[in-house]
VOMI-238000 format. One record per residue (C-alpha): x, y, z. Coordinates in steps of 0.2 Angstrom, whole numbers, plus 5000, padded with zeros to 4 digits. Layout:
BEGIN
XYZ...
***
This chain:
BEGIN
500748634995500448765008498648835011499049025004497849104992499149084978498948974965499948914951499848774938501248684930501648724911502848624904503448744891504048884902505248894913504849044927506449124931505749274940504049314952503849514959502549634963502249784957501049954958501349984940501049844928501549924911502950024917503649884927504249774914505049934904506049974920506949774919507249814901508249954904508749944924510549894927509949864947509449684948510049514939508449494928508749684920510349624913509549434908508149544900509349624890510149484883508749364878507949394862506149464863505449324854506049204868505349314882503749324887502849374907501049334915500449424930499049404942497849544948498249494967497449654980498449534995500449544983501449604998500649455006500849354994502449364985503449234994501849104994502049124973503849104975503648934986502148864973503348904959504848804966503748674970503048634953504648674942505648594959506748744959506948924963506549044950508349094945508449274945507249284963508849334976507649354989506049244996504849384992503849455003502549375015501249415031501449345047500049205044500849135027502749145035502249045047501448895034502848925023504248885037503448705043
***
């Protein structure tokens, strides 16, 4: 795995399908529920609540971050979290261990 300050453990009863930042954990997930924007609004919508569930991490460094969660993830799962379209954001130093 690459040196970023992103960690992640393997659980072998969940799938993840999505990995984003926010500034607003409690609206953030009410705004998939009902957004028609993305891919994982409408997924959202469809999947029983029961069979949905999130996790988050209090990360000060997201925008940094983002794509080094996204790279872990797809690492452990070995593949890309379905509903992520893009590679998430990252800072100079992390896109530069990520592309070797």
């Amino acid at each position: 795995m690459a040196n970023c300050s992103a960690e992640t453990e393997r659980n072998s009863q969940a799938l993840i399908i999505y990995v984003g930042r926010t500034g607003n954990l409690h609206q953030r997930p009410q705004s998939h529920c009902y957004g028609h924007k993305q891919a994982i609004d409408k997924h959202i919508r469809r999947t029983a609540a029961r069979r949905l569930s999130y996790n988050f991490v209090v990360d000060p460094d997201q925008r940094c971050n983002e794509r080094c969660y996204i790279h872990h993830i797809t690492e452990l799962q070995g593949r890309w979290p379905k509903f992520n379209r893009t590679r998430g954001d990252a800072c100079t130093q992390c896109r530069r261990r990520l592309t070797r």
